[in-house]
N, C-alpha and C positions, 0 to 999 in steps of 0.2 A: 358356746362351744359344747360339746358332747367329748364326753371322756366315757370309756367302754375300757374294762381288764376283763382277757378271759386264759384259761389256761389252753396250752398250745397242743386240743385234742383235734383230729380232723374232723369233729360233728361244728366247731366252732367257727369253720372257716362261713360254713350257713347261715351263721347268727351274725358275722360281720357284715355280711352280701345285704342282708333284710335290712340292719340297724343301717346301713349306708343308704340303701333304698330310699328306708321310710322319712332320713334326713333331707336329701337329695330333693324329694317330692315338692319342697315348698316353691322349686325353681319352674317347674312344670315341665320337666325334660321330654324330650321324644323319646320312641325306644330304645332308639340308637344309642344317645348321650347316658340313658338308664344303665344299658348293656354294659357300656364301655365304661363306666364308673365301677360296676360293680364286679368286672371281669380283672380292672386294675385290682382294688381291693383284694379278690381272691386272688392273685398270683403273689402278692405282698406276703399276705396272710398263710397262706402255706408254701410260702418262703422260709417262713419262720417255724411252723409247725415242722417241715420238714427237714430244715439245717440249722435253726438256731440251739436246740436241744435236743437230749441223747434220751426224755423219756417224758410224759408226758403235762409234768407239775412247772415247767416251764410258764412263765406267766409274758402274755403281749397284749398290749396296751394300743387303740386306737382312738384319738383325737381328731373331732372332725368339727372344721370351723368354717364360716366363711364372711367372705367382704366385697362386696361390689358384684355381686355374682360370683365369684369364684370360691370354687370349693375346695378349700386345701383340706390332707385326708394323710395322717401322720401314722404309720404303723410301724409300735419298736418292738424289738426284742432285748432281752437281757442275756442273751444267749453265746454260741460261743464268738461270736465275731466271725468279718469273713477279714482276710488276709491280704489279697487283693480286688478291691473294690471293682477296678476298671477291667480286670480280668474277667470277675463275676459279672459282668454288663456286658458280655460277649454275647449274641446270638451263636446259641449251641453250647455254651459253656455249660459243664455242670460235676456237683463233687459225685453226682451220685446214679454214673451209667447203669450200675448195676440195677438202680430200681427203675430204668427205663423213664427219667426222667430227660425231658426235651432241652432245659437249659436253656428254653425262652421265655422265662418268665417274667425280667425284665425288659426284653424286646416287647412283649405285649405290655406292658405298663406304660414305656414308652412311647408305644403307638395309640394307647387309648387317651394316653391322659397331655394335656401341654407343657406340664413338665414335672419331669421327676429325679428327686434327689435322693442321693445314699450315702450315708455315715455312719462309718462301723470300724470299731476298736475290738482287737482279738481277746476275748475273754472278758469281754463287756457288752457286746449286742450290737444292735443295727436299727440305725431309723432309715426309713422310706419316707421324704415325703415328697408327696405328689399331687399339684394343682389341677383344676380344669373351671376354664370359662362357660359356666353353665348358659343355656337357653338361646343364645348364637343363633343359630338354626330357625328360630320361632323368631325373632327381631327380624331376622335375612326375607322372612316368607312374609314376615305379617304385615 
């Protein structure tokens, strides 16, 4: 397992994308499966940079393990909590129009990855985690 804390600045959402990457690699993904891991990841990840804290010493924690091919990929925050979880899992939803935020950034989690979980207590933070059946695609062709 890989265990990664970094504080919740937007240069760091970069360094979760790569450290996922360079994890991810042993499975020999296509670009596709590369993309789509790393695009969950960053929607996770400034999830939290952008709602879980109000400034930038906030700390998020990413845990990435795996078993049988699957890569589970844990990203918490300690941050403020979100209030209604299944609300927040709306396509379109979002606390924050004003920044021209889409409010799909769990619909793309969703879509990239085979499954993704969320648990979050208001005033204690939020974990994401989210599975995928690595190298599929190269078993199917090869």
């Amino acid at each position: 397992m890989l265990h990664l804390e970094f504080n919740s600045e937007s240069e760091n959402e970069g360094i979760a994308r790569i450290v996922t990457s360079a994890y991810i690699m042993r499975f020999d993904p296509d670009m596709e499966e590369m993309e789509d891991v790393k695009t969950a990841v960053s929607e996770a990840v400034t999830n939290c940079i952008v709602h879980a804290y109000f400034n930038e010493n906030g700390k998020i924690e990413m845990d990435i393990s795996d078993k049988e091919q699957i890569v589970k990929i844990e990203i918490t925050d300690h941050g403020i909590g979100i209030p209604d979880v299944k609300k927040a899992m709306e396509p379109m939803y979002t606390t924050k129009p004003e920044e021209e935020r889409t409010g799909m950034g769990f619909s793309f989690m969703e879509a990239f990855m085979d499954e993704v979980h969320v648990y979050s207590k208001e005033g204690e933070g939020t974990k994401v985690i989210m599975t995928k059946k690595m190298g599929e695609k190269n078993h199917l062709n090869g």
